[in-house]
N, C-alpha and C positions, 0 to 999 in steps of 0.2 A: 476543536478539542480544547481543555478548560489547560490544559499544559501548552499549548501555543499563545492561546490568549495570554497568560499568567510571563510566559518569555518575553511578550511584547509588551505588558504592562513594566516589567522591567529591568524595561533596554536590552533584553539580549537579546541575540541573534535567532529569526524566526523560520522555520523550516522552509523549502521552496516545494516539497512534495511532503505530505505526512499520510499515510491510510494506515488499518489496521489487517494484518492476516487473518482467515481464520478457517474454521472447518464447519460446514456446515450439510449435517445428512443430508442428501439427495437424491437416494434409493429407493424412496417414495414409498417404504415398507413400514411407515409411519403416517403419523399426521405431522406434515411439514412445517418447521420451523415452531415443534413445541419444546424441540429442548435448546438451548445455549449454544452459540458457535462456540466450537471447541480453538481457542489462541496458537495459531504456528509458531511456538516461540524460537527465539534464536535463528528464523529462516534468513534466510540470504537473497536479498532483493538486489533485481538490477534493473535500473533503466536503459535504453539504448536510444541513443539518436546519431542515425547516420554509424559514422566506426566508432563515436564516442560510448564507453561504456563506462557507469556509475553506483557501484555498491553497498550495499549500507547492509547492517543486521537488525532483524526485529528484534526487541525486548522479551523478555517474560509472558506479557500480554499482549504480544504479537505486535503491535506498533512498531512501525520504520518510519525514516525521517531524514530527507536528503538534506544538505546545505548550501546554497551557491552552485545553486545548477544554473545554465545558463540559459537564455530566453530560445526556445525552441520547442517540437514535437519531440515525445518521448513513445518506445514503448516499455510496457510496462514487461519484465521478462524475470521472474521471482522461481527458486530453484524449491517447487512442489517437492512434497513427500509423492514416492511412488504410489499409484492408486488413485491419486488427486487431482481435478480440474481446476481449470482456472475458469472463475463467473463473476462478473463485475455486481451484480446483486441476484438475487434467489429468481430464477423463471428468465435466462437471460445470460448467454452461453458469448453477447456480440463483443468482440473487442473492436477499442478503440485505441487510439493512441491519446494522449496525455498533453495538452497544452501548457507549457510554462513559460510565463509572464510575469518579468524581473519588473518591481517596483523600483520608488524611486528612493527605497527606504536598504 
């Protein structure tokens, strides 16, 4: 994202997880992905690893952004609007958990 680059360009501190929420129809009573994911704004993301648990809130346009997480497996555990899935991209329901790998930066 052109907001992380722009942190790192100068000198401040660069997120250790950033993605974006979003909504995206699924009910297949369309043609798929012709309109805009709709932004989860303000949702409440948390990673877990192990009992460690770590929160953050999305923005406006759905963007979250952890800081100084620690080098480990995360999962990804973000508090959905009722009705809602979680899909890591469109056609693709698999989770995984989340690798983070602390630079030396």
């Amino acid at each position: 994202m052109l907001r992380v680059l722009r942190q790192q360009r100068d000198g401040k501190p660069v997120p250790s997880l950033i993605g974006r929420a979003a909504r995206q129809d699924r009910n297949f009573d369309g043609l798929l992905g012709t309109l805009a994911p709709v932004p989860l704004a303000n949702l409440l993301v948390r990673v877990k690893t192990g009992e460690r648990v770590f929160e953050t809130q999305a923005d406006a346009d759905g963007v979250y952004a952890f800081y100084g997480l620690p080098s480990g497996r995360y999962e990804f555990a973000p508090d959905l609007p009722l009705g809602t899935t979680l899909s890591w991209f469109i056609g693709s329901d698999k989770r995984e958990r989340a690798r983070i790998h602390r630079s030396g930066r």
